[in-house]
C-alpha angles and dihedrals in degrees: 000000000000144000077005118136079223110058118188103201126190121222113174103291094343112084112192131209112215128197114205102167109052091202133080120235128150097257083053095045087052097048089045083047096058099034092055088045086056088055088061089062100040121091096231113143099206129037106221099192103195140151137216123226125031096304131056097199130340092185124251120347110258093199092063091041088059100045074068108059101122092053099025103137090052093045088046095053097051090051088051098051094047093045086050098044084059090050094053089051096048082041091055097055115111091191118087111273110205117191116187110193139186132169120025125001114193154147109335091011090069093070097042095046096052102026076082126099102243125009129216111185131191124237092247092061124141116183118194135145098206093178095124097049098063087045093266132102129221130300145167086066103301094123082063106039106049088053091056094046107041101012115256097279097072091031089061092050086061096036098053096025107042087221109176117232114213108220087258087056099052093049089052096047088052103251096118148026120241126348110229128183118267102249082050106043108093093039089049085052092041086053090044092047101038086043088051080047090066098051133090102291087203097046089046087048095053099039089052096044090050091056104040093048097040098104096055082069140059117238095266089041082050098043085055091054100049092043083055093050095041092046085052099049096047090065106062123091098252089057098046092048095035090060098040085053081044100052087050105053 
């Protein structure tokens, strides 16, 4: 995409999804809308989520919120379909989708940075909702993923208090991954996502979409689905040839 404030960028079978505006306006959401929906189409094996600047989302942009008083809950609720269009997109990949975050992340950017797979944050992380705190409540998934994440009790502190996570914090909290420092962050992200590239894409595929579905199961339902994924993929011919160079080494 050019001349666009959200940038999809091809490299090799990565494709990253750069952020180069940190605030949510319509035209943002829109151009974050139709660039996730082109990820859907693209053959990358592996999502890289990132942001220029100092911040990777600070959620959506107040100013803009309030240039529409007079129509805010219309122009609310546009910013809110488009930004959760492009949820649903990022959340219907079957391929791994890597963020790596530093800054601010917040609102909006909650849901977009850990609705990811796996999280790399920068030191300089700050994680808060602050929904409650402008008169609104959350939104792009995050009332579904942080209880999910951290049980409802913890998910509720943030929620209602607006309490910020350092990244530190948020690692240990279990909402990402790893914390890196800032100047290595998006080499460190680049490494993890080019190194998941380079793996099987049907046993990645698989092994996310068991997880991820698991609670929707109960344990038998869940053993008959992992002895159907493992029996498929046993079958193919990367499996077959990976574990024969295994067994002779």
């Amino acid at each position: 995409m050019t001349d666009s404030e959200v940038r999809l960028d091809l490299r090799g079978d990565v494709a990253e999804l750069v952020l180069a505006a940190n605030a949510i306006d319509l035209d943002v959401g829109r151009q974050l809308a139709a660039a996730t929906e082109r990820l859907t189409r693209t053959d990358a094996r592996v999502v890289l989520v990132r942001a220029e600047g100092p911040h990777f989302c600070v959620g959506g942009d107040v100013r803009a919120f309030a240039a529409h008083e007079a129509d805010l809950a219309s122009y609310v609720s546009q910013v809110a379909d488009v930004v959760h269009a492009a949820h649903r997109h990022l959340a219907a990949l079957t391929v791994p989708v890597v963020c790596a975050a530093q800054g601010a992340v917040a609102g909006a950017g909650v849901g977009l940075a850990f609705g990811a797979d796996l999280v790399l944050l920068g030191r300089s992380a700050k994680v808060r909702l602050a929904y409650t705190a402008i008169g609104l409540s959350p939104d792009n998934g995050a009332s579904a993923l942080l209880p999910q994440l951290l049980g409802p009790r913890r998910a509720l502190e943030l929620a209602l208090t607006n309490r910020t996570l350092t990244a530190d914090e948020a690692r240990d909290w279990g909402l990402a991954t790893a914390v890196i420092n800032d100047s290595a962050l998006l080499g460190e992200a680049r490494e993890l996502a080019g190194r998941l590239a380079g793996m099987a894409p049907g046993a990645l595929a698989a092994t996310k979409r068991l997880i991820l579905s698991a609670a929707n199961r109960s344990r038998d339902e869940q053993l008959d689905e992992e002895a159907g994924a493992i029996t498929a993929l046993a079958a193919t011919g990367f499996a077959r040839q990976t574990i024969s160079a295994f067994a002779r080494r």
